[in-house]
N, C-alpha and C positions, 0 to 999 in steps of 0.2 A: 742703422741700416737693418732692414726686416727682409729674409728672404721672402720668397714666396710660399704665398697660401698660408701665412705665419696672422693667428689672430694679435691684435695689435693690443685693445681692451674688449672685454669680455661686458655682457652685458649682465645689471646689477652689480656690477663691480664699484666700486669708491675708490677714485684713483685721481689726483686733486694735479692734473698737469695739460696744458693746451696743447695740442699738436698740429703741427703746420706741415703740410705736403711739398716738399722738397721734389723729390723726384719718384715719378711712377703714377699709380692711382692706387686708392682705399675703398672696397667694399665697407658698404653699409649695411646690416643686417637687423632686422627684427626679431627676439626669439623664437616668433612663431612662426614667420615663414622661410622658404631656403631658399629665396630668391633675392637677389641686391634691392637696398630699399634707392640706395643711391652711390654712385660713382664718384670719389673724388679725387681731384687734378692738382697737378702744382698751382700751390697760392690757395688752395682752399684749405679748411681748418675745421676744425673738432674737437669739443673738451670744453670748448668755453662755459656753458651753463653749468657743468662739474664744479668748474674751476672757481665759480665767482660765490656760485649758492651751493656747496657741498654735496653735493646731490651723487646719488650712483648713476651709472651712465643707462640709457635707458633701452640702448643700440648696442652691437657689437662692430669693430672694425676689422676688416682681416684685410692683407693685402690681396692682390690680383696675382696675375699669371706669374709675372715678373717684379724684381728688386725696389724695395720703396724705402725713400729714407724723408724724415719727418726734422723738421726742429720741434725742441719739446721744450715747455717750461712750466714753471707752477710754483708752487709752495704750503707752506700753512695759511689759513686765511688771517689778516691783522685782528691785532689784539683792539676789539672795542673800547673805543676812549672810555677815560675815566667822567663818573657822574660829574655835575657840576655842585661846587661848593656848596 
């Protein structure tokens, strides 16, 4: 649960977990401008391309006016199979 006006990920951060918009919405910001790049709603989500190819995030999320709660998951990425014999 994130109160408000609480940034969620920060941009160029490396932060290796998906989040899922539970309840509320999530500003999307760009570092250069102060305006939302985008609104997001319950069932929408963020972190994926982080999450899959390592990457720092390339946006910031902060929440809105009022209370947002997220599912959040992620991990290390797998260990690359062994070469073949």
């Amino acid at each position: 649960m994130y109160v408000p006006e609480t940034t969620i990920v920060y941009a160029n951060e490396k932060q290796r977990e998906l989040f899922i918009v539970r309840e509320g919405t999530v500003q999307i910001f760009h570092v250069k401008n102060a305006d939302p790049l985008a609104e997001l709603i319950q069932g929408d989500y963020f972190g994926d391309y982080e999450l899959l190819f390592g990457t720092a995030h390339l946006v910031a999320a902060k929440t809105g006016y009022g209370f947002v709660e997220t599912l959040a998951g992620g991990g290390a990425p797998a260990d690359p199979p062994p070469p073949p014999p």
